[in-house]
C-alpha positions in Angstrom: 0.0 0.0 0.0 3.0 2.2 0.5 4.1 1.7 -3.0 0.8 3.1 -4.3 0.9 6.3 -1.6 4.3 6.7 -2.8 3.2 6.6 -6.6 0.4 9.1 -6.0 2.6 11.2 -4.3 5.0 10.9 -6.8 2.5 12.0 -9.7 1.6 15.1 -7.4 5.1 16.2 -7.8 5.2 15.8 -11.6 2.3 18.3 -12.2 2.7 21.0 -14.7 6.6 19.5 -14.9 7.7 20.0 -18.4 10.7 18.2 -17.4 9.0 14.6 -16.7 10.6 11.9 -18.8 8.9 8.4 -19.8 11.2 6.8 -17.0 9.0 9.3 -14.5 6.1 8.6 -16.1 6.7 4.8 -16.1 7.9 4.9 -12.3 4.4 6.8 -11.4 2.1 4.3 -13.4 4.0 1.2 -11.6 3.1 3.1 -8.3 -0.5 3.6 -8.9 -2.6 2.1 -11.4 0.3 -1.1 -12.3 0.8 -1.8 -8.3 -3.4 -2.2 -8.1 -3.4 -4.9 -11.0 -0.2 -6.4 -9.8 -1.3 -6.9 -6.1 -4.6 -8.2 -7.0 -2.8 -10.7 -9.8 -0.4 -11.9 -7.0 -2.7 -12.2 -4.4 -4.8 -14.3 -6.8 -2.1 -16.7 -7.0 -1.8 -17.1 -4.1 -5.4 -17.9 -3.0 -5.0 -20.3 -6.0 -2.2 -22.0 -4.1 0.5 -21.0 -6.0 4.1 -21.5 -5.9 6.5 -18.8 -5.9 7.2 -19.1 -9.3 3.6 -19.0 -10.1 2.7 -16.2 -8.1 5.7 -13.8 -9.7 4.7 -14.6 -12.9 1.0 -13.2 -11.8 2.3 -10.2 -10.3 4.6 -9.5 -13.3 1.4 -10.0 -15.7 -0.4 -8.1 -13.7 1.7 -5.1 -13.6 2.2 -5.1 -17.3 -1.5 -5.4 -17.6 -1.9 -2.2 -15.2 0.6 -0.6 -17.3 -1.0 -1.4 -20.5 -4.1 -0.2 -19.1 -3.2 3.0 -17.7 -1.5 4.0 -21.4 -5.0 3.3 -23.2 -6.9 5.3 -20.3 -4.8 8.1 -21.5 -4.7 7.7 -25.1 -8.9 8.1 -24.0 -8.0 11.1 -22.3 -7.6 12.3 -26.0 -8.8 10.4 -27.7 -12.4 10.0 -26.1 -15.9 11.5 -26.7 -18.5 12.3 -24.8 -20.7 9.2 -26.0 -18.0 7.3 -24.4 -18.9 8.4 -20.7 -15.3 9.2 -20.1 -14.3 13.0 -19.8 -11.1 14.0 -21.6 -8.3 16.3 -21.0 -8.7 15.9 -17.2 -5.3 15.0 -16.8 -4.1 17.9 -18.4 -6.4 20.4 -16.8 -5.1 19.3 -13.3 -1.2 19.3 -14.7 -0.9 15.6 -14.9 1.0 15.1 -18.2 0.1 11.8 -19.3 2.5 9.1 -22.3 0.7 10.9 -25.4 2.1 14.6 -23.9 5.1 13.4 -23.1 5.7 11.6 -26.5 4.5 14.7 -28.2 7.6 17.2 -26.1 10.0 14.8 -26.8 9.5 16.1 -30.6 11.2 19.5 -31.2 8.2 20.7 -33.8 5.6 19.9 -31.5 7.4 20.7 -28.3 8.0 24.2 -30.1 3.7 24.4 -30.4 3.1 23.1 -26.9 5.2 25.1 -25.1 3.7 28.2 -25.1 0.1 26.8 -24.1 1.4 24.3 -21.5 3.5 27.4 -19.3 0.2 29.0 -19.2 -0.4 25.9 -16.4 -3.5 26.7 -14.3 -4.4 29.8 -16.5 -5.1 27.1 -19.6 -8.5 28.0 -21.2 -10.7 25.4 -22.2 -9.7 25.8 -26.3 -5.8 25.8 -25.1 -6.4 22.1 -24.1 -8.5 21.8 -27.2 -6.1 23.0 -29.3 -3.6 20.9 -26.8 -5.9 17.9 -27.8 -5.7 18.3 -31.8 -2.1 18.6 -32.5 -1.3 15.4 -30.6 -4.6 13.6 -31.9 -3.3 14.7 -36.0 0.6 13.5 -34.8 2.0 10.2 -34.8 2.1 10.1 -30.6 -1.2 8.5 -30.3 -0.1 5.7 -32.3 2.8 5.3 -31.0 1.2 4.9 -27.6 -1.0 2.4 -28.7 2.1 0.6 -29.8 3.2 1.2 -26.4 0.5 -0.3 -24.8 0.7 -3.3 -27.3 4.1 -4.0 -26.3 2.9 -3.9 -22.4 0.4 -6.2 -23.1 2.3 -8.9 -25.0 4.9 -8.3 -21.9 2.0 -9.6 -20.0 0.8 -12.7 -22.2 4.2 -13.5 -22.0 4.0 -13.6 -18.6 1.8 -16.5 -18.5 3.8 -18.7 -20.8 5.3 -20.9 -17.4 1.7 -22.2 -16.9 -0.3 -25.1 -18.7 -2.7 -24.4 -21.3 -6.2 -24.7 -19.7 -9.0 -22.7 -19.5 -8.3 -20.3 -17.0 -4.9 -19.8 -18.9 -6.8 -18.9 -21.7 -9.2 -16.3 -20.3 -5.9 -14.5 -18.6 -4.6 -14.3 -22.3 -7.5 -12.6 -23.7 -7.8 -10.3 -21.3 -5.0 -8.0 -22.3 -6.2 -8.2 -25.7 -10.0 -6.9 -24.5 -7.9 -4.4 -22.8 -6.7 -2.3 -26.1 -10.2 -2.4 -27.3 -11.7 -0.3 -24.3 -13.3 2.3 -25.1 -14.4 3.7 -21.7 
């Protein structure tokens, strides 16, 4: 529980940080959303009666899987609508600079468009994060974090390779895959 109080606390101290790298970003995902799916995948295992072995290569999957998971929530972030049920461009209104962001500053032409709206910080109107919002949607960055999160997720199939095919092995390798079709 620390870990995730630490994560939280560590994404509190990233806000309006133009600075934050993927490593940051990765390190405050693992603390939050990724120590949530990993915990509950590891505890599974071990209600299961798991051995060691098994019950690391849960909470591995399971982390991936979180990680996976938090990229897609904020690819939605953008990429969402309003028939969806999901607001967008919270993060960015509260300073939390999510993989798409990120992705986008690392680029000098779209860094040198950001800028200027992002140092505005808690003074950003409504059409700055709009206009925020349309030159990552028409750049490559939301692909490439939907590549991203492909790569998380085949991180956590692989995960699962040290046990048997059955059923239940089969339902844990879907899941990942429902996961990058979620739309809410």
């Amino acid at each position: 529980m620390s870990h995730i109080l630490n994560g939280e606390l560590g994404q509190m101290a990233e806000r309006f940080n133009l600075e934050q790298t993927f490593t940051d970003y990765l390190n405050d995902i693992k603390g939050k959303t990724a120590a949530l799916f990993r915990l509950a995948a590891e505890e599974g295992a071990h209600f299961a009666g798991g051995n060691a072995e098994q019950s690391t290569a849960l909470a591995n999957f399971g982390e991936n899987l979180g990680i996976a998971f938090q990229i897609v929530d904020d690819l939605l972030d953008y990429t969402g609508s309003a028939k969806l049920n999901k607001p967008t461009l919270e993060d960015l209104a509260t300073g939390v600079y999510s993989l798409p962001l990120l992705l986008a500053l690392d680029q000098p032409e779209l860094k040198t468009k950001l800028l200027p709206i992002l140092n505005k910080k808690h003074q950003m109107s409504v059409s700055d994060m709009q206009l925020i919002q349309e030159i990552l949607v028409n750049s490559a960055v939301i692909e490439k974090s939907r590549k991203l999160a492909q790569e998380y997720v085949q991180k956590a199939v692989d995960c699962l390779d040290i046990f048997q095919n059955n059923s239940a092995t089969t339902l844990l390798k879907k899941m990942p895959q429902q996961l990058l079709k979620r739309s809410f």
